[in-house]
C-alpha positions in Angstrom: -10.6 -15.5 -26.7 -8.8 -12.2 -26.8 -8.2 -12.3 -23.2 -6.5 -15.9 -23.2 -4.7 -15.0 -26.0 -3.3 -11.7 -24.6 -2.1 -14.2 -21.2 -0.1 -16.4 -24.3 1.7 -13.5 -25.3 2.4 -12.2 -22.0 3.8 -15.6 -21.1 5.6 -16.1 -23.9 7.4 -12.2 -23.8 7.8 -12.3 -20.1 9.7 -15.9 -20.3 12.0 -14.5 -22.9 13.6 -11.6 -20.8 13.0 -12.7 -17.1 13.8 -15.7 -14.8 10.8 -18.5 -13.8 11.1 -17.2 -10.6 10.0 -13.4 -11.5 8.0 -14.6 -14.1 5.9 -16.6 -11.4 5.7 -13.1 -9.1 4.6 -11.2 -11.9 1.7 -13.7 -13.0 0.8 -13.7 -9.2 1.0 -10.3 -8.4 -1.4 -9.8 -11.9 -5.1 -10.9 -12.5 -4.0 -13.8 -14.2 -3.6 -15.2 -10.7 -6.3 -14.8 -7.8 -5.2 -17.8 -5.8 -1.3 -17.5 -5.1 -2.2 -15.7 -2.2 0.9 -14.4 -1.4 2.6 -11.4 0.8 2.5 -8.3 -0.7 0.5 -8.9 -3.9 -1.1 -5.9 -4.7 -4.3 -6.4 -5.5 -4.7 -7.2 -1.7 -3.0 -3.9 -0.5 -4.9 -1.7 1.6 -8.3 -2.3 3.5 -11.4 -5.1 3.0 -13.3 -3.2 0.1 -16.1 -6.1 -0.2 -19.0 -7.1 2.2 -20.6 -5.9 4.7 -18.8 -2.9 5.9 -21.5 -0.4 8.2 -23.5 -3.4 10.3 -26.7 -1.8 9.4 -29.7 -4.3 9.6 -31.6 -2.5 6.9 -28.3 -2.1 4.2 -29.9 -4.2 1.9 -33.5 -2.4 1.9 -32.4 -0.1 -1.5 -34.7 2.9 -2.5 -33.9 2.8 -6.1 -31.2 0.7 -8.4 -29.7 1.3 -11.5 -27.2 -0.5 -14.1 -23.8 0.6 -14.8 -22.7 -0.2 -17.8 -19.2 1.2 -17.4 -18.4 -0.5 -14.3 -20.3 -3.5 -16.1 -17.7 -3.5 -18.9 -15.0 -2.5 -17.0 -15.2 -5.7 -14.5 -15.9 -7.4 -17.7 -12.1 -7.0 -18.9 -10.7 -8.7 -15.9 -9.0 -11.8 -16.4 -11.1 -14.6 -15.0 -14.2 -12.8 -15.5 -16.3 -13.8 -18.6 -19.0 -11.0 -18.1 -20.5 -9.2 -15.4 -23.4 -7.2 -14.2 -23.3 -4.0 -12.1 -26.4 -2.6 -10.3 -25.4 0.3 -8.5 -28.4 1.5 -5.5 -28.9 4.5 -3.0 -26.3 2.2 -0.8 -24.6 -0.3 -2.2 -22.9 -1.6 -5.4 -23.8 -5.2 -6.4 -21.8 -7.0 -8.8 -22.9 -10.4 -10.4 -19.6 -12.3 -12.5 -20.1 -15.1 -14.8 -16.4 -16.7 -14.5 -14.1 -18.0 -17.4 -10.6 -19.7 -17.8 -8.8 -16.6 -18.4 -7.2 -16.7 -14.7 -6.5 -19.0 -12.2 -8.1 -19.3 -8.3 -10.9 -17.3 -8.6 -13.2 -20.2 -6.9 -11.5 -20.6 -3.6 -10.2 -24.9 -2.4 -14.2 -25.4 -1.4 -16.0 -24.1 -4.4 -17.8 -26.4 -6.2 -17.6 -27.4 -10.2 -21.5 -26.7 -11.3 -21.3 -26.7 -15.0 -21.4 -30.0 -17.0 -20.0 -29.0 -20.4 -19.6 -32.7 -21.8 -22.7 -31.9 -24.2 -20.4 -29.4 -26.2 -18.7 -32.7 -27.5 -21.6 -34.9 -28.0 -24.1 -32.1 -30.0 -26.2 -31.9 -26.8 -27.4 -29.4 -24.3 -28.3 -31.4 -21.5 -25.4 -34.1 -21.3 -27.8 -35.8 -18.5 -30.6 -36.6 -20.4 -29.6 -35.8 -24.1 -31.8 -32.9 -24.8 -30.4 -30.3 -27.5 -32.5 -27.4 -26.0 -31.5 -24.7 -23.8 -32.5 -21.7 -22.1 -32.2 -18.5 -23.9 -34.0 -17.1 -21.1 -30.6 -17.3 -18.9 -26.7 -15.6 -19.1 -25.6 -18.7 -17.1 -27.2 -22.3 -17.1 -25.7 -25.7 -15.6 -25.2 -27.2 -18.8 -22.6 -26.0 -21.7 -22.3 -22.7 -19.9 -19.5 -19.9 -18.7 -18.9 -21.0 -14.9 -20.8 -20.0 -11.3 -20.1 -20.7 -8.1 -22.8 -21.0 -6.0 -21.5 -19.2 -2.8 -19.9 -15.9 -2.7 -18.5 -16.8 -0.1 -16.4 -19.4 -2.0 -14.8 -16.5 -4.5 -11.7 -16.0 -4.1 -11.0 -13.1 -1.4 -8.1 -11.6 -4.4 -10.9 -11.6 -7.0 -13.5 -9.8 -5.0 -10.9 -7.4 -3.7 -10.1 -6.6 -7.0 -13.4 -6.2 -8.2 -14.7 -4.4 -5.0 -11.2 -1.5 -5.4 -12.3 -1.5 -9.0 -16.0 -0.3 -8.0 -14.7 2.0 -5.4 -12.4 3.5 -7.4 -15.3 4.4 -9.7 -18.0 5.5 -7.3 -16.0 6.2 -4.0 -19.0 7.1 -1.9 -20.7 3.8 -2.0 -21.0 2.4 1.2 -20.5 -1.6 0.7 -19.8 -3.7 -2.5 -21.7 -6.8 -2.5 -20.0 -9.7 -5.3 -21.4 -12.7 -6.3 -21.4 -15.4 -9.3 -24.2 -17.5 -8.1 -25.9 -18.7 -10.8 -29.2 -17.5 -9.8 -28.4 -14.3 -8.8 -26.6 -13.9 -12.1 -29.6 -14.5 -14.0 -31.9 -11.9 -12.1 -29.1 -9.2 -12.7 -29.5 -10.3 -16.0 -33.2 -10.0 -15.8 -33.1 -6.7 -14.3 -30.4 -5.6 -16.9 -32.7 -6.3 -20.1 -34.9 -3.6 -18.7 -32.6 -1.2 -18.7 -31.1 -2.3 -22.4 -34.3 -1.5 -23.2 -34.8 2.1 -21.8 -37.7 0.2 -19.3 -37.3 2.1 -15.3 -36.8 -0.6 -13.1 -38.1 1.0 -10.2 -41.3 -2.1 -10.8 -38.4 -4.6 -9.7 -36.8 -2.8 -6.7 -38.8 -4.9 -4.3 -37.3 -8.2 -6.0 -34.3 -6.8 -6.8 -34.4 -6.6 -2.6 -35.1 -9.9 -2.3 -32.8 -11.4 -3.9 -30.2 -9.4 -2.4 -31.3 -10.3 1.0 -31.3 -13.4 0.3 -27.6 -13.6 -1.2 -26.0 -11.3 1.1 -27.8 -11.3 4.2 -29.8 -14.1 5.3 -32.7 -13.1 4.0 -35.6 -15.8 4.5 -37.7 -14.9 1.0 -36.0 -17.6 -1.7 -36.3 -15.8 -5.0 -38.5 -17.8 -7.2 -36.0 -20.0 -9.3 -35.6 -18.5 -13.1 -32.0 -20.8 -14.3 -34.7 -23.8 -14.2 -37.9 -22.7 -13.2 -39.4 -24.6 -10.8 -36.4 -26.0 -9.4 -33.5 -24.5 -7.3 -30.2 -25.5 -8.4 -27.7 -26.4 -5.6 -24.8 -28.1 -7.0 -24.9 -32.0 -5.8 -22.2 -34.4 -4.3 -19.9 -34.9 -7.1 -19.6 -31.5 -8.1 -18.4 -30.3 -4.5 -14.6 -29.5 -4.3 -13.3 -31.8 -1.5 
């Protein structure tokens, strides 16, 4: 709510002093725009920060992993971004976003549209079959829900860039940033971050914190058990695919 009504303001004091057309460069040159795609926007100045980066077949198998809170909050503030997790390894730096409305193109023209958020208007959880109750379990869910998408490879390149420069600029000698907002994945960081709220080591999860990074980020065979809807893995379906 603060963030969307901090864009308001902006918009409404840029509009006062400056032309539509500079008004439209500044909101795409700013993280209230991750689509516009356009020459010289800064958030895309300078080299690839995100992704595989050292072509290491064994990047992914971490020694140890721990949560960042300040990175966690400080990826939390972008526009666009409703919350996010940071686990920050030996390695690598992985970052898990639930997405909001607060920016524009942060899904990329074949992402998908995997929350159904009907029930909020009916009293309802489940729109699809009418139950009321949820999952406290999970951060993100496919019902009534902040927003995923399920392949990182779908996020937009100006969000990840800005998240991965963000990152780097925090810990400069990590070796790759790794960003995704897949809804599982988002809901073992968040798994993995209740440990460490709670003062817990989380050195008993670093084999499935492995896991499910292999599986996200490099092909990795092992399919984390499913924890949004246990016993089913959610892949969004037909109508929910951006065509």
């Amino acid at each position: 709510m603060i963030k969307r009504m901090a864009f308001i303001l902006l918009s409404v004091a840029v509009m006062s002093v400056m032309s539509g057309c500079n008004y439209e460069q500044l909101v795409q040159q700013s993280d209230y725009d991750y689509g516009s795609r356009q020459p010289g926007d800064p958030k895309m100045i300078g080299a690839k920060a995100y992704g595989g980066m050292t072509g290491n077949a064994h990047q992914h198998d971490n020694a140890f992993f721990e949560y960042s809170s300040i990175l966690s909050n400080k990826i939390s503030s972008l526009n666009g971004v409703a919350s996010s997790i940071v686990m920050l390894t030996d390695k690598n730096a992985y970052v898990a976003l639930m997405l909001d409305w607060t920016a524009v193109g942060t899904k990329g023209s074949s992402g998908t549209e995997e929350q159904n958020n009907t029930g909020t208007n009916t009293g309802v959880y489940n729109a699809d079959n009418g139950s009321p109750y949820g999952n406290g379990r999970v951060l993100i869910s496919p019902y009534n829900s902040y927003f995923s998408v399920n392949d990182h490879h779908d996020l937009s390149p100006e969000l990840k860039q800005t998240v991965a420069k963000l990152v780097r600029g925090y810990v400069p000698s990590v070796q790759e940033v790794h960003i995704s907002a897949n809804m599982e994945f988002v809901n073992y960081f968040n798994e993995y971050a209740k440990e460490a709220w709670g003062g817990r080591s989380l050195m008993p999860w670093i084999d499935s914190f492995n896991t499910v990074v292999k599986y996200h980020f490099a092909g990795g065979k092992v399919m984390p058990e499913p924890i949004t809807q246990p016993g089913q893995q959610f892949l969004p379906d037909s109508n929910q695919v951006r065509r």
